[in-house]
N, C-alpha and C positions, 0 to 999 in steps of 0.2 A: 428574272430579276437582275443578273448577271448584266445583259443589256441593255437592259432600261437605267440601269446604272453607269452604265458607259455612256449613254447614251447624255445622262443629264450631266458627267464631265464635260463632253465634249461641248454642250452646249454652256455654260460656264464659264469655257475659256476660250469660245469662240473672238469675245470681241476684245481681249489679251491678242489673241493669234493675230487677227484681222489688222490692229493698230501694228505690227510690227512688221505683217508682210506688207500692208499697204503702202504705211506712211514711210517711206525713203528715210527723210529729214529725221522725223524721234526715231527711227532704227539705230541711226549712226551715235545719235545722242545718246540714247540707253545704252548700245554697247562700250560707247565711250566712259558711265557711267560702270559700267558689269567689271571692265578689264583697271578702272583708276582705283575704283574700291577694293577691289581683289587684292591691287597690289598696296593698299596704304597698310590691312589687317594683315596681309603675308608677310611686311615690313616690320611691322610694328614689335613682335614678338622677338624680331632680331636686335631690335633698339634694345632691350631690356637685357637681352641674352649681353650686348657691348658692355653695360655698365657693370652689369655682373660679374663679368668679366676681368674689369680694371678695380672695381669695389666690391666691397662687402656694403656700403652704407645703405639703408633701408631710405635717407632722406634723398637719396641722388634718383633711387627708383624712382621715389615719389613726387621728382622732381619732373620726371617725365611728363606724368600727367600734367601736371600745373603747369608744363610749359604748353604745350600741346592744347589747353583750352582755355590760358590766359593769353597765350598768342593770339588764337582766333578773335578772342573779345578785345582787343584791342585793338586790332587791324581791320576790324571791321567794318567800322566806321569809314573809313578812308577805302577801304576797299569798296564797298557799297558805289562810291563817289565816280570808282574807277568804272565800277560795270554800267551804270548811265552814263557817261561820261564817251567811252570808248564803244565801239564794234565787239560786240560781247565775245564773235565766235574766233575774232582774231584772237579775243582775251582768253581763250577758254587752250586754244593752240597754243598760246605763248607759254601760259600757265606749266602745261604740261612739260612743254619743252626744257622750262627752267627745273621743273621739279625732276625731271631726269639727270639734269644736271645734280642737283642739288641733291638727291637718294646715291650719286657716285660718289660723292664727297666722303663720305662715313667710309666709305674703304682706306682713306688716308689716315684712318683713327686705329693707331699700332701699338698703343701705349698709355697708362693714367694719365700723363702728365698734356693728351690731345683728349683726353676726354670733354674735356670744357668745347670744345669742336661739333662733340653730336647736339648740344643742347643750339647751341648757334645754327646748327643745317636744321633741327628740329622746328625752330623759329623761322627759319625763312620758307622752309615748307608748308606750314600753316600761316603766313603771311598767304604764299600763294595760292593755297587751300582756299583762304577766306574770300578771296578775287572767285577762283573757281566754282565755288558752290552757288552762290547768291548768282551768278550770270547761267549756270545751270538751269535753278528753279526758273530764274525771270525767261528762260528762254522757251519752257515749254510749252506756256500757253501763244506762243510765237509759230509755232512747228505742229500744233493740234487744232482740232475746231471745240467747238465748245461742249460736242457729245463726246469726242476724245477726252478731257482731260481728264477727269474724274479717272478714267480706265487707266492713263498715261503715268498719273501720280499713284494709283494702286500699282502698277508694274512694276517704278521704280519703287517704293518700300519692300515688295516683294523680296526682288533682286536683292536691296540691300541684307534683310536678313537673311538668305540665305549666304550671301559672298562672306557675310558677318560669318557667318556659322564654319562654313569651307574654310574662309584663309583665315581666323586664327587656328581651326584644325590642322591644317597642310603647314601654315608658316610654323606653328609647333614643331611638327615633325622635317623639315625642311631645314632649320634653322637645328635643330640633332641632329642631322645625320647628313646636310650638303653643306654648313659652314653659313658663319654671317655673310662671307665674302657673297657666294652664291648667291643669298637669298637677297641682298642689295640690289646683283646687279639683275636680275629678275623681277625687282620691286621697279626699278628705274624703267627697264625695258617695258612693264606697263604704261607708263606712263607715254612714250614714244606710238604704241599701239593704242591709244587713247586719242593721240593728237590726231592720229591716221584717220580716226572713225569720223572726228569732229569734221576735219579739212574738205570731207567729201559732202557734208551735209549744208543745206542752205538754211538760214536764220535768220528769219526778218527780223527789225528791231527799228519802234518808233519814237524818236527824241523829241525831248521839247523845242517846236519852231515858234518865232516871234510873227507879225502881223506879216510880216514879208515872204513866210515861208523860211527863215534860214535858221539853221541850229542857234540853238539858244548855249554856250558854255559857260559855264557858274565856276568860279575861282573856288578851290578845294575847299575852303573854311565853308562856304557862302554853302557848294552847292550840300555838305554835309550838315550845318545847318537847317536847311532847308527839309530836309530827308524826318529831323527831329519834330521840326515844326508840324511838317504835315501828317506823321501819326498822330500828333500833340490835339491836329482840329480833326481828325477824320475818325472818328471814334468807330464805325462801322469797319474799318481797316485797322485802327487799332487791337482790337479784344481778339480775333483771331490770330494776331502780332503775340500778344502777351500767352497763348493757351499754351505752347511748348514750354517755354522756360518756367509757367507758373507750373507745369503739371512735375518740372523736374527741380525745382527750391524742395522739396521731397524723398522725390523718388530718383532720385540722384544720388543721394545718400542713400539707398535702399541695393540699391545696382552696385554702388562700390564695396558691402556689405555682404553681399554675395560672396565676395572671394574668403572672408572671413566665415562664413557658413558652411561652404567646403573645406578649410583648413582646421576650424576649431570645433565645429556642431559634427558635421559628419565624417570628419578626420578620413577624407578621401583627397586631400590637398588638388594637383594639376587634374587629376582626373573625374574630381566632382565638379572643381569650378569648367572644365570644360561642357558638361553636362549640365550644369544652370545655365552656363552662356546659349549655349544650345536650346534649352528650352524656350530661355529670353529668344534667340532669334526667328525660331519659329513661331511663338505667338506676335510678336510683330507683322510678319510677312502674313500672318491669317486673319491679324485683328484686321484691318481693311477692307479685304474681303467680304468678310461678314456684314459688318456694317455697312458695305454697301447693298449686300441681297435684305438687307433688315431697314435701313434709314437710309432710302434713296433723296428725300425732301431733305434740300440743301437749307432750308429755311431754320429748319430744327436744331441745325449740326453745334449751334451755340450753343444751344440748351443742354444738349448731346455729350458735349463734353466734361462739363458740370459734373454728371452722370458717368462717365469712365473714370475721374479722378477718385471718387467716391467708391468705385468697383475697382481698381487697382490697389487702392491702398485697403480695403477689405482682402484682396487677395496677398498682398502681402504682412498682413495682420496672420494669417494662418500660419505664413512661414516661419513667425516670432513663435508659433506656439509648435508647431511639428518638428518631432525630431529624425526623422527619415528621409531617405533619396526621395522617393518617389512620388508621394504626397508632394513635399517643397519642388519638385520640378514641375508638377501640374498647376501648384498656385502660381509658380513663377512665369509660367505658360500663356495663364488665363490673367496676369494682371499686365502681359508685355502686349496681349490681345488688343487691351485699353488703350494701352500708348500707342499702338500701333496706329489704332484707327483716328485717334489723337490726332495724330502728325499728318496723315494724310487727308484731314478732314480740314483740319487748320493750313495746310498749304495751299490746297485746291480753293476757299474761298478767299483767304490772302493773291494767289494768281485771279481771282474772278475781279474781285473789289480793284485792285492796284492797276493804275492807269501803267501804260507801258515804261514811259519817261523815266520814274522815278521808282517801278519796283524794286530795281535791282538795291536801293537805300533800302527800302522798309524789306527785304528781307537780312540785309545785313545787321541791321539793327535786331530783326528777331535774334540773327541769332549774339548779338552780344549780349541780350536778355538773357537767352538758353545759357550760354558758356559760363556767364557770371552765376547765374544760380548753379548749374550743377559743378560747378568749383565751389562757393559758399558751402553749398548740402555737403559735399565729401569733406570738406574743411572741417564744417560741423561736428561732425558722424567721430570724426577721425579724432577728434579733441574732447570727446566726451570720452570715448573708447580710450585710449591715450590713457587719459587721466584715473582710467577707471572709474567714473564717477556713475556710468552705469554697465549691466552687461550686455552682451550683443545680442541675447533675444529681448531683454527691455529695449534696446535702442531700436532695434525692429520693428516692436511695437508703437515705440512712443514715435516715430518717424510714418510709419503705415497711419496712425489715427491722425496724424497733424495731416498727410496728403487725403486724407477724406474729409478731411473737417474742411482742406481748400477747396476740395468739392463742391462742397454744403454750401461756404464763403463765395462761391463764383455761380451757381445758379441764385443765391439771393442777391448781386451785387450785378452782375456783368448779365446776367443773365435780365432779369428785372430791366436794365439801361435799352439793352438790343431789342426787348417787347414793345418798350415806352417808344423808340424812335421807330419801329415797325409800324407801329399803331398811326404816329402823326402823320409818317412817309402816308397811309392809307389814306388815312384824313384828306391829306392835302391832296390826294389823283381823284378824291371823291368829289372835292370841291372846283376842281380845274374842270 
């Protein structure tokens, strides 16, 4: 049994192994991705230890987040512009370059009165972030064939939750007992070791040409515009566009709730919230998986997700009612399963649908959807809490039933749209 068990491992993560010894190009790029993420969560934990450090203020913490993902939604747009616009991978080099820059900076922050300094490097890092990521996704289906990607975009969520899981473990303890200084400049130096992996990798990249062949450049307002327009007509690239952010006006609130579940429900403070986070991260990195040995028909994956939002927020419905470890870390497990395969399902057909030209817009755009709802949901969550006006297993609850009911709401709504246009696309190959 022993190896026949091994045996169906190996076969499992054969074509993981394959895509990473084969393909040169996404090798340099995933590790580029492995060593940038490692260091943003082994960072991040030090940003927090800084302000603590100069404050006692609870609003200055909290001010972290709200930079850090109103940044992104606002720079996105224009970022977007910049990765069609520009040579993605020189963008994705520069990116880094500056961001090493910019992660040195916080070492000049000696005192409250430079505190106002970290929130300003915080903002130009997620400026560069938002450049970064959107020229990432649009790059992959660039560097993969088309039985690649699906494997390509399972790798990288993988990665991500676990690096999620390791560096804010390690940045925790890194950031006790080798100092902010340390952990900056080793947050930086990823970055550098990032740039290294990109520079050696090759990345096609197709722009829009006019009748003549020659690049087509669209003036920043115009070619952002533009980017609006065309999820506005291409509905089939839209609804994949909207499934992240719709799945987190939610479960956004539910995730920042979390820290509140280990501090007040099961009064284990830093050492519970790191074991929900850990559970979050694991069922990410496996919900993908799954859902690909279970729902290989990419035809489905609409319907599909309807269906995770519906199973996440049932899963986080139990959290509202249990009061133990170990129950709340397996619902929180099996409902980050949902998101996981979420995110990876809605990326891969967003990369399928998105002509090259203009991906690199419609994923920027996703994510200024993502960033505004899950700053809204936490905003939310946090002013009812606040106010006291409920308690934080009611909030749980009433937050878990509202992301299943958008469930319910997007398989009768988006779900219903993507059949009706399925059906006529059929119609009309039947009649040509």
């Amino acid at each position: 049994m022993r190896t026949i068990h091994r045996c169906t491992m190996i076969t499992s993560l054969r074509p993981y192994i394959r895509l990473v010894s084969d393909n040169t190009d996404f090798r340099r790029l995933w590790l580029s991705q492995i060593v940038s993420n490692f260091g943003d969560w082994f960072g991040l934990l030090a940003v927090y230890a800084l302000v603590t450090r100069f404050s006692d203020s609870e609003f200055l913490l909290g001010l972290v987040i709200i930079i850090k993902t109103l940044s992104l939604a606002v720079s996105s747009p224009l970022a977007g512009y910049i990765t069609d616009r520009f040579n993605r991978r020189h963008l994705m080099i520069g990116c880094d370059l500056l961001r090493f820059v910019v992660v040195l900076g916080f070492l000049l922050i000696r005192s409250g009165g430079l505190l106002w300094l970290a929130y300003l490097l915080l903002m130009l890092q997620m400026f560069l972030s938002a450049i970064f990521l959107p020229a990432r996704s649009s790059s992959i289906p660039n560097v993969t064939s088309s039985e690649e990607l699906v494997t390509a975009n399972i790798l990288s969520s993988l990665s991500w939750s676990m690096i999620f899981t390791m560096g804010m473990a390690l940045g925790g303890i890194a950031t006790e007992f080798l100092g902010t200084d340390l952990v900056f400049i080793m947050d930086a130096a990823s970055y550098l070791l990032s740039a290294y992996f990109i520079y050696g990798a090759v990345i096609p990249q197709h722009q829009e040409t006019d009748t003549n062949g020659t690049a087509v450049h669209r003036q920043p307002l115009q070619g952002i515009m533009e980017g609006f327009l065309y999820l506005r007509r291409h509905a089939t690239i839209r609804r994949p566009a909207l499934a992240k952010g719709t799945f987190e006006i939610f479960q956004g609130a539910l995730v920042y709730m979390l820290i509140l579940v280990a501090e007040r429900k099961l009064l284990m403070g830093s050492l519970g919230l790191g074991l929900l986070y850990a559970s979050r991260g694991l069922g990410t990195g496996v919900g993908p998986i799954v859902a690909r040995r279970w729902f290989r028909d990419e035809n489905y994956w609409i319907t599909l997700i309807g269906f995770l939002m519906m199973f996440s927020g049932g899963m986080y419905f139990f959290v509202g009612i249990w009061g133990s470890l170990i129950p709340i870390m397996i619902f929180v497990f099996f409902a980050h399963t949902a998101s996981g395969a979420n995110w990876v399902m809605s990326t891969v057909l967003l990369q399928r649908r998105t002509p090259d030209p203009i991906r690199g817009r419609v994923f920027s755009l996703e994510w200024v959807y993502l960033t505004l709802a899950q700053s809204g949901s936490v905003a939310l969550a946090s002013l009812l809490l606040d106010n006291q006006w409920v308690t934080l297993d009611t909030a749980i609850l009433l937050f878990a039933i509202l992301l299943a009911s958008t469930g319910i709401g997007w398989l009768s709504t988006i779900v219903k749209r993507e059949n009706k246009d399925k059906a006529e696309e059929l119609r009309e190959m039947n009649l040509n």
